[in-house]
N, CA, C and O atoms as CSV, one atom per row, in Angstrom:
chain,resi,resn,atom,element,x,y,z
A,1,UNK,N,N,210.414,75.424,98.596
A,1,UNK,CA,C,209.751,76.107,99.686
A,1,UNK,C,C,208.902,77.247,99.121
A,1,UNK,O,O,209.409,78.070,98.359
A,2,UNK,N,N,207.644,77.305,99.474
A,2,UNK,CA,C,206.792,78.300,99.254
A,2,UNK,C,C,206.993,79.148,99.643
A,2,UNK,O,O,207.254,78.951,100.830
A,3,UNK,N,N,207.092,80.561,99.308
A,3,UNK,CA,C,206.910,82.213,99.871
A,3,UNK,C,C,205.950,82.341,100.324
A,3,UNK,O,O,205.096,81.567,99.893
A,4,UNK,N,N,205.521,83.283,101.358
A,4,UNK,CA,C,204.246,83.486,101.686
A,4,UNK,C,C,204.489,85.058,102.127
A,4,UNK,O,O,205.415,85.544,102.777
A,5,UNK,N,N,203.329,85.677,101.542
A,5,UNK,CA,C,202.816,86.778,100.760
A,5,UNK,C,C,203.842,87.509,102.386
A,5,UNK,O,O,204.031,86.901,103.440
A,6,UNK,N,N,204.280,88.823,102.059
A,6,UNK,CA,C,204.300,89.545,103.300
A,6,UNK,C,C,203.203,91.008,102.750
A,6,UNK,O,O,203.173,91.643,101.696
A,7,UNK,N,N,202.403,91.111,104.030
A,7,UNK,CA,C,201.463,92.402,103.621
A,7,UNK,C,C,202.308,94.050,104.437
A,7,UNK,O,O,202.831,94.344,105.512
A,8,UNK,N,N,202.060,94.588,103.392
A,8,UNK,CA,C,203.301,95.739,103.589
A,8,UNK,C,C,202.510,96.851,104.553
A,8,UNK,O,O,201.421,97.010,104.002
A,9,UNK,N,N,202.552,97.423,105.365
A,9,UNK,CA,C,201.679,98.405,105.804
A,9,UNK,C,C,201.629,99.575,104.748
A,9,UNK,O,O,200.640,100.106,104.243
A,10,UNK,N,N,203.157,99.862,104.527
A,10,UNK,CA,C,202.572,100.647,103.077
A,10,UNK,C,C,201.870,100.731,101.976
A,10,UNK,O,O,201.715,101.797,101.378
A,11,UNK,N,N,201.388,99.641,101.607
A,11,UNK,CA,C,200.185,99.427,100.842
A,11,UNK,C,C,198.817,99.213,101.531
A,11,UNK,O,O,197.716,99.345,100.996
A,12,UNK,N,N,199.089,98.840,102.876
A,12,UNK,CA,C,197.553,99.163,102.978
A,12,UNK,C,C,197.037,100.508,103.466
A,12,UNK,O,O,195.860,100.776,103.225
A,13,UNK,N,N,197.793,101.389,104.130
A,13,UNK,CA,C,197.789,102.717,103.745
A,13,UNK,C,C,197.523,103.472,102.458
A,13,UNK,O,O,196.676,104.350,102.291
A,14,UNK,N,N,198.241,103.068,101.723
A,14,UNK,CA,C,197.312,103.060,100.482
A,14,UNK,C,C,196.487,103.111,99.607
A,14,UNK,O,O,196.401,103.905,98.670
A,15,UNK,N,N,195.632,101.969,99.983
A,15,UNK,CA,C,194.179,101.446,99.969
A,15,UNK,C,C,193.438,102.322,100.662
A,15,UNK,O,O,192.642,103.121,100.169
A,16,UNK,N,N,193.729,102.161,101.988
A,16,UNK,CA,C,192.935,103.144,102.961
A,16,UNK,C,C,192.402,104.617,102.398
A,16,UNK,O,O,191.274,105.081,102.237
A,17,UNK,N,N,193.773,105.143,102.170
A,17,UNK,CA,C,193.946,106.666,101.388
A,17,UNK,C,C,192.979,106.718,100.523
A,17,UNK,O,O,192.127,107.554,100.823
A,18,UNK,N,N,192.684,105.835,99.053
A,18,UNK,CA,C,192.267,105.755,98.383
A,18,UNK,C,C,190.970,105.702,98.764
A,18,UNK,O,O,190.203,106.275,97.990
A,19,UNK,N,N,190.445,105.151,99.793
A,19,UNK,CA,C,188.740,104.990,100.484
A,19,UNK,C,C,188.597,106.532,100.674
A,19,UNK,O,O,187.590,106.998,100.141
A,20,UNK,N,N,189.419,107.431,101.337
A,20,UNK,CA,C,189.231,108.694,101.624
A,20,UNK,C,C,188.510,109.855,100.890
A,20,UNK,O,O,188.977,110.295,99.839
A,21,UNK,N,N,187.504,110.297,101.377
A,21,UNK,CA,C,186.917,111.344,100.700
A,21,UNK,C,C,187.033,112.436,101.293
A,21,UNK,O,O,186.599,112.553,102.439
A,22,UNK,N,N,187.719,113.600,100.562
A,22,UNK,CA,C,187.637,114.989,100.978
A,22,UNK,C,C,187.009,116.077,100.542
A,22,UNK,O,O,187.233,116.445,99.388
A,23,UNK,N,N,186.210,116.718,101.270
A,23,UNK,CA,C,185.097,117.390,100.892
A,23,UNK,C,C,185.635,119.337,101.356
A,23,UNK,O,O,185.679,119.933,102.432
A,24,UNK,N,N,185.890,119.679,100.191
A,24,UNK,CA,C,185.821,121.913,101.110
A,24,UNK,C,C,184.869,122.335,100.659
A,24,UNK,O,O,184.340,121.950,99.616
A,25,UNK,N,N,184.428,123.360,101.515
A,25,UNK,CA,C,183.626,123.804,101.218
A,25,UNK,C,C,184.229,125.675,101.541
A,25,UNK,O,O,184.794,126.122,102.540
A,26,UNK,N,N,183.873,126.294,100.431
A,26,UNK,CA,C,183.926,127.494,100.427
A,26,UNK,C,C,182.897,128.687,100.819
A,26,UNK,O,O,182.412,129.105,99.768
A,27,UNK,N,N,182.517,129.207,101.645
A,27,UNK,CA,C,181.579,129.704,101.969
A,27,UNK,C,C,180.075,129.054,101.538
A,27,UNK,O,O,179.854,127.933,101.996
A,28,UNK,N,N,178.819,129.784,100.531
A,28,UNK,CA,C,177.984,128.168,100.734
A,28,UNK,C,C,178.108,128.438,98.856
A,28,UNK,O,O,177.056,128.409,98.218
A,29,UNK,N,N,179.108,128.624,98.304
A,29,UNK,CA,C,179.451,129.103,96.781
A,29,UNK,C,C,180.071,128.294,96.140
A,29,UNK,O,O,180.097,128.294,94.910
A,30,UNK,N,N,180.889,127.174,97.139
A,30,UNK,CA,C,181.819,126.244,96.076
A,30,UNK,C,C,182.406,125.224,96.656
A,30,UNK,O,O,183.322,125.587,97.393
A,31,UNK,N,N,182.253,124.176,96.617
A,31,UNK,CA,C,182.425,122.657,97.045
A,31,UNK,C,C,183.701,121.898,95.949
A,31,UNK,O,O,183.629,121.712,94.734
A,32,UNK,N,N,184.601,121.637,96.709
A,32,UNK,CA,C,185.106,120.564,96.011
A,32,UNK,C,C,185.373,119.403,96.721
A,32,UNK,O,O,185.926,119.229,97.808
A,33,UNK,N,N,184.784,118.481,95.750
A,33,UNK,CA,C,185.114,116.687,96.207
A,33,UNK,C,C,186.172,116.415,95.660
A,33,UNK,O,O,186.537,116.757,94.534
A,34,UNK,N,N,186.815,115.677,96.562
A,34,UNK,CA,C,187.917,114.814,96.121
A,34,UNK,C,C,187.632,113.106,96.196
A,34,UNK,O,O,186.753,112.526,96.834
A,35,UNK,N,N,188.757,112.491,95.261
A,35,UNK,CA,C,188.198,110.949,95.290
A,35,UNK,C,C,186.596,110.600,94.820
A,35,UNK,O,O,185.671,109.979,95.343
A,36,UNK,N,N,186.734,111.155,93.869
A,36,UNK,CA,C,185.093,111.535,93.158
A,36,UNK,C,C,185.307,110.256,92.162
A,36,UNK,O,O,186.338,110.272,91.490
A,37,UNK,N,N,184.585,109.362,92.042
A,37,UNK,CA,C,184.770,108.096,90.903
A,37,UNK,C,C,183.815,108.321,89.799
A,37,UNK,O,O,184.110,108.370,88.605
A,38,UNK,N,N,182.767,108.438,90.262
A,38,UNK,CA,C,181.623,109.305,88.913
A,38,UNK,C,C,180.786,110.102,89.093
A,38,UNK,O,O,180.088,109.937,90.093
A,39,UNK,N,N,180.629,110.788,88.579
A,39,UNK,CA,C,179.482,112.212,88.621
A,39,UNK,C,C,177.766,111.168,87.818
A,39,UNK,O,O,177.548,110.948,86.627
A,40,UNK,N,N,176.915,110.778,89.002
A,40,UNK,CA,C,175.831,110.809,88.825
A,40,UNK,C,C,174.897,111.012,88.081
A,40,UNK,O,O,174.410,110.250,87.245
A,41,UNK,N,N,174.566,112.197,88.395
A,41,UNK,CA,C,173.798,113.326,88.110
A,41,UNK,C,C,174.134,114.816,88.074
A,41,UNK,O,O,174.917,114.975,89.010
A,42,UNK,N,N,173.963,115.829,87.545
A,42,UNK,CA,C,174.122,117.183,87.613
A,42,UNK,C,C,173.275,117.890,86.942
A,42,UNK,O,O,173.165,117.554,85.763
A,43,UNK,N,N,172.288,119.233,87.485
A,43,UNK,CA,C,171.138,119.587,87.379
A,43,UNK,C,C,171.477,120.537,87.907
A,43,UNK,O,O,172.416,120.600,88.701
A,44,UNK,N,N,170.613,121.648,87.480
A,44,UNK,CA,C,171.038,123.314,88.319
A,44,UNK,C,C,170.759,123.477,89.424
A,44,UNK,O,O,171.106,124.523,89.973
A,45,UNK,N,N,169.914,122.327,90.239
A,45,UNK,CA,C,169.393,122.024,91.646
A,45,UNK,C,C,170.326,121.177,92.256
A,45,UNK,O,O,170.886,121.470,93.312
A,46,UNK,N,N,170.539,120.024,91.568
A,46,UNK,CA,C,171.432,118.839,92.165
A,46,UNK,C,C,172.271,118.341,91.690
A,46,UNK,O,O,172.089,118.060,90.505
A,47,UNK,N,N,173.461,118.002,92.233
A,47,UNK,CA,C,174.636,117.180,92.080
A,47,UNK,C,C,174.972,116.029,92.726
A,47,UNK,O,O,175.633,116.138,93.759
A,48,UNK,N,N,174.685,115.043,92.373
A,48,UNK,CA,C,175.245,113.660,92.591
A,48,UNK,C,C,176.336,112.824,92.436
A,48,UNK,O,O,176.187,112.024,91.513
A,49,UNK,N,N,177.546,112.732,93.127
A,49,UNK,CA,C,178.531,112.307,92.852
A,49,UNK,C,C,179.399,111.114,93.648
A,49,UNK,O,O,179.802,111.302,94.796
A,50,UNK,N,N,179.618,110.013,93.004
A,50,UNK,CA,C,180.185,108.941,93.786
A,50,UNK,C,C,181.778,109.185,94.603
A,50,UNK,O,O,182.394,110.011,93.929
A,51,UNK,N,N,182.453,108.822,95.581
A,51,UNK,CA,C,183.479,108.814,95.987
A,51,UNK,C,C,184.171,107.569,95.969
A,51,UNK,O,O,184.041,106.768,95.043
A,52,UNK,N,N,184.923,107.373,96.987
A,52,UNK,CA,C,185.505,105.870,97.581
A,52,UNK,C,C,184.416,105.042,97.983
A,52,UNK,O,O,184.073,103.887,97.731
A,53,UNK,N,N,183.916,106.097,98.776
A,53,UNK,CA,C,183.139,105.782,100.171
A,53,UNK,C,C,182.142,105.983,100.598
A,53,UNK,O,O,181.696,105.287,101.511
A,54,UNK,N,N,181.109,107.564,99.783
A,54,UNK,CA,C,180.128,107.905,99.638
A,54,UNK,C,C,179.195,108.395,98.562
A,54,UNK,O,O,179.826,108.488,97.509
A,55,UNK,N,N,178.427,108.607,98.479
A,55,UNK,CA,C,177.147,108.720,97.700
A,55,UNK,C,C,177.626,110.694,98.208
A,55,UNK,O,O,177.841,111.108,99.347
A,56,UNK,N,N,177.640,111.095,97.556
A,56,UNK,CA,C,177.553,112.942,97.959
A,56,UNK,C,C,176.468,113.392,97.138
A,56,UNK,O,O,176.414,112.635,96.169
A,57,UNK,N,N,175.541,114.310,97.070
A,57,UNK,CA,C,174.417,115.026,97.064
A,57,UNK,C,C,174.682,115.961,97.498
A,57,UNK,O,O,175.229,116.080,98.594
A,58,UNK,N,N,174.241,117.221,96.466
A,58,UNK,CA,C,174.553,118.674,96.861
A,58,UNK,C,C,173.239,119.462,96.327
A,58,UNK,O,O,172.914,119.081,95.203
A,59,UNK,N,N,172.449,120.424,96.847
A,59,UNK,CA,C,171.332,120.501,96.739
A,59,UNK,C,C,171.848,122.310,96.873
A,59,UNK,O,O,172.538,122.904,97.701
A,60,UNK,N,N,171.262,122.667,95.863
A,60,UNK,CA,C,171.027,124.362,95.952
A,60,UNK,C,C,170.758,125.002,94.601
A,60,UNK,O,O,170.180,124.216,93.850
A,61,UNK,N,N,170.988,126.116,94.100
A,61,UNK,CA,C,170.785,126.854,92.900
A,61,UNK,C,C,171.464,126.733,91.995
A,61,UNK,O,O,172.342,125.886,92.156
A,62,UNK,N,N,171.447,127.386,90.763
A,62,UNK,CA,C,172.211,127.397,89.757
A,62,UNK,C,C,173.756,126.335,90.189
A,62,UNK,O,O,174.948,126.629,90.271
A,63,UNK,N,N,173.350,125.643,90.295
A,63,UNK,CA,C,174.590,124.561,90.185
A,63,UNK,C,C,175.166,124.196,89.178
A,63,UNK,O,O,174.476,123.876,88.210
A,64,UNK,N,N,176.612,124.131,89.096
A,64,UNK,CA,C,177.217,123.481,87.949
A,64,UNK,C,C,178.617,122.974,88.116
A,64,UNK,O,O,179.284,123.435,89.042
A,65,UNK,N,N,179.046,122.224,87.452
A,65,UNK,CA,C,180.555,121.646,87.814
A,65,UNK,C,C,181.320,122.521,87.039
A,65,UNK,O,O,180.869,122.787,85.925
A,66,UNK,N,N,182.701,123.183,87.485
A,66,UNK,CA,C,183.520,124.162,86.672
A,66,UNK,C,C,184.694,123.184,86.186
A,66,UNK,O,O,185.162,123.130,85.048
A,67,UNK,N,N,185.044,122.464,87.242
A,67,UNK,CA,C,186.040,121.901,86.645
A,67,UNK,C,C,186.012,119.996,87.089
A,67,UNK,O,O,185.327,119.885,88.106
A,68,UNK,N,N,186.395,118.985,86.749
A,68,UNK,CA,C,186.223,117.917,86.373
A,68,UNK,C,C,187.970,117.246,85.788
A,68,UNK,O,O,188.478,117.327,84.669
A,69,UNK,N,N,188.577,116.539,87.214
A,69,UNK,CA,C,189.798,116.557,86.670
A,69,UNK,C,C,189.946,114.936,87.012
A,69,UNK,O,O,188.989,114.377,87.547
A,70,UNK,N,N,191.195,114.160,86.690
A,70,UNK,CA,C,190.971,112.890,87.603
A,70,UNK,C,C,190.530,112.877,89.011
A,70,UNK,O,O,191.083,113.785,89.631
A,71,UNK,N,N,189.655,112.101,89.807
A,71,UNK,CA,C,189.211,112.152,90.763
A,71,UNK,C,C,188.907,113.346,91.953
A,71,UNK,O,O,188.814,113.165,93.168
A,72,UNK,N,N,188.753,114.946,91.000
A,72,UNK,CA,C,188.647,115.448,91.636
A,72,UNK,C,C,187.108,116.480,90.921
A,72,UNK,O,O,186.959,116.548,89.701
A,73,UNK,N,N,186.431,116.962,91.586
A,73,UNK,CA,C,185.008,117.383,90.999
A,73,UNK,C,C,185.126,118.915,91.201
A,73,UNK,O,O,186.147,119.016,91.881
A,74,UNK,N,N,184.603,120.273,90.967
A,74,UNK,CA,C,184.297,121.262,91.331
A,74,UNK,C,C,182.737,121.752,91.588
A,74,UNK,O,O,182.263,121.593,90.463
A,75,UNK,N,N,181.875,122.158,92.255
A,75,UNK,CA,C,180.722,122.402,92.253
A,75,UNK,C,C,181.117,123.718,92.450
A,75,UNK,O,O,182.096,124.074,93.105
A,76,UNK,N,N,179.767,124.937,91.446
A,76,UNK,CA,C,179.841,125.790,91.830
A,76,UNK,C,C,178.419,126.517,91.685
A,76,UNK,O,O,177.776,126.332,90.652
A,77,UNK,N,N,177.976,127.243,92.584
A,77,UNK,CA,C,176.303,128.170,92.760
A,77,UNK,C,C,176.365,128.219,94.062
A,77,UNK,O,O,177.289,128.193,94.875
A,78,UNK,N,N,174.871,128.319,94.145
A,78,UNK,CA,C,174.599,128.303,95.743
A,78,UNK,C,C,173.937,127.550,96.571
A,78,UNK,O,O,172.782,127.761,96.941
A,79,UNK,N,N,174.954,126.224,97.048
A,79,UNK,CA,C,174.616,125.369,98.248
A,79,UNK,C,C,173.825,125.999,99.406
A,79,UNK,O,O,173.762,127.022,100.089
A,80,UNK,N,N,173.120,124.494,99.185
A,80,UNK,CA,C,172.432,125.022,100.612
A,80,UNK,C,C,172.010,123.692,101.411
A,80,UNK,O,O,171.257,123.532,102.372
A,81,UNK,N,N,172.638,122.964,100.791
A,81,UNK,CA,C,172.031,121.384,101.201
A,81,UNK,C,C,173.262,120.210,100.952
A,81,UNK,O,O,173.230,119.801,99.792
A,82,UNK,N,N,174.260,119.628,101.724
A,82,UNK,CA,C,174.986,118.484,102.044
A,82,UNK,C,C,174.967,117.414,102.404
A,82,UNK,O,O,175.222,117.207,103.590
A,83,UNK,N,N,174.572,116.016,101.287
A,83,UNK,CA,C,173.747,114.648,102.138
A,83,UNK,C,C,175.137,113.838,101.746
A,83,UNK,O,O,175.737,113.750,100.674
A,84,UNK,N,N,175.331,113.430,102.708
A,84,UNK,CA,C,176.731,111.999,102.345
A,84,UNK,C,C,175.898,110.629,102.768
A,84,UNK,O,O,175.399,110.524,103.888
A,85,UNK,N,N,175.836,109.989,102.150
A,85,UNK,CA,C,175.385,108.603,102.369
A,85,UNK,C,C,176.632,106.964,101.895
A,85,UNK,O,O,177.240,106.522,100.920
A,86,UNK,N,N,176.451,106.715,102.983
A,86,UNK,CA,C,177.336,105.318,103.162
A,86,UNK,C,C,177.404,104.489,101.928
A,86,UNK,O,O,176.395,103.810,101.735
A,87,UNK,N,N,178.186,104.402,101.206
A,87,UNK,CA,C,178.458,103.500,99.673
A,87,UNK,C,C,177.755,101.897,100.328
A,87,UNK,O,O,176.813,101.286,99.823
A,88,UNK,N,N,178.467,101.537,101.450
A,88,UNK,CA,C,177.688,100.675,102.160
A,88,UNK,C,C,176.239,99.948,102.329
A,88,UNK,O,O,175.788,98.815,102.165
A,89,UNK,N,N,175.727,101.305,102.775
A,89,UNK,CA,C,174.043,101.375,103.186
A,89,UNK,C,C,173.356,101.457,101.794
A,89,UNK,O,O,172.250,100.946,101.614
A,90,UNK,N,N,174.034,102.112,100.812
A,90,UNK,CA,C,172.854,102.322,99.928
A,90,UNK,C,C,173.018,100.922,99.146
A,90,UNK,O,O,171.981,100.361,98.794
A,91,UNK,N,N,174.316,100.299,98.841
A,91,UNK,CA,C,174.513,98.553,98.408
A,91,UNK,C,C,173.322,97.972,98.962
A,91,UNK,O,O,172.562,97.498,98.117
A,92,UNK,N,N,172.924,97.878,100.284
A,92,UNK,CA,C,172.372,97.112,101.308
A,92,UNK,C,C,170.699,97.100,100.965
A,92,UNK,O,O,169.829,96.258,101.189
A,93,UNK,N,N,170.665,98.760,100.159
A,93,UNK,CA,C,168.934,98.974,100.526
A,93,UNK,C,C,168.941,98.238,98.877
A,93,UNK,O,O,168.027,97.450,98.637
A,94,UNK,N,N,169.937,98.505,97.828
A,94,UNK,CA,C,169.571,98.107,96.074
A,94,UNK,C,C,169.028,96.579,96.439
A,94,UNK,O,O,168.632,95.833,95.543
């Protein structure tokens, strides 16, 4: 007799979690992403950084990353600009 798979809700919670991107923002001085998969780009203007789930873009001054840990990013200067774009949509337009 064959087994057949049982799907656990606890694992797809899981998964889910893992799609999750969390974004703080500290006054307009310091951003941290969470669930960050790769850092893009980084420029004293811009920061580009992949998530689960989004494309993040951070646009302002003297920008720089302070800290860089597993899946978690630090931005620090002065924001002034927040673009999240759909991991989705931008697949769709390549």
């Amino acid at each position: 007799m064959k087994k057949i798979p049982i799907l656990s809700f606890f694992g797809l919670t899981g998964e889910l979690a893992y799609l999750k991107s969390y974004i703080r923002i500290a006054d307009n001085t310091e951003a941290i992403v969470e669930n960050c998969k790769q850092i893009c780009e980084c420029t004293d203007v811009c920061v580009r950084v992949m998530t689960g789930s989004f494309e993040v873009e951070i646009w302002g001054a003297e920008l720089m990353l302070s800290n860089y840990t597993e899946e978690c990013v630090e931005i620090h200067g002065t924001i002034e600009q927040i673009k999240l774009t759909s991991r989705r949509i931008r697949e769709r337009e390549s």
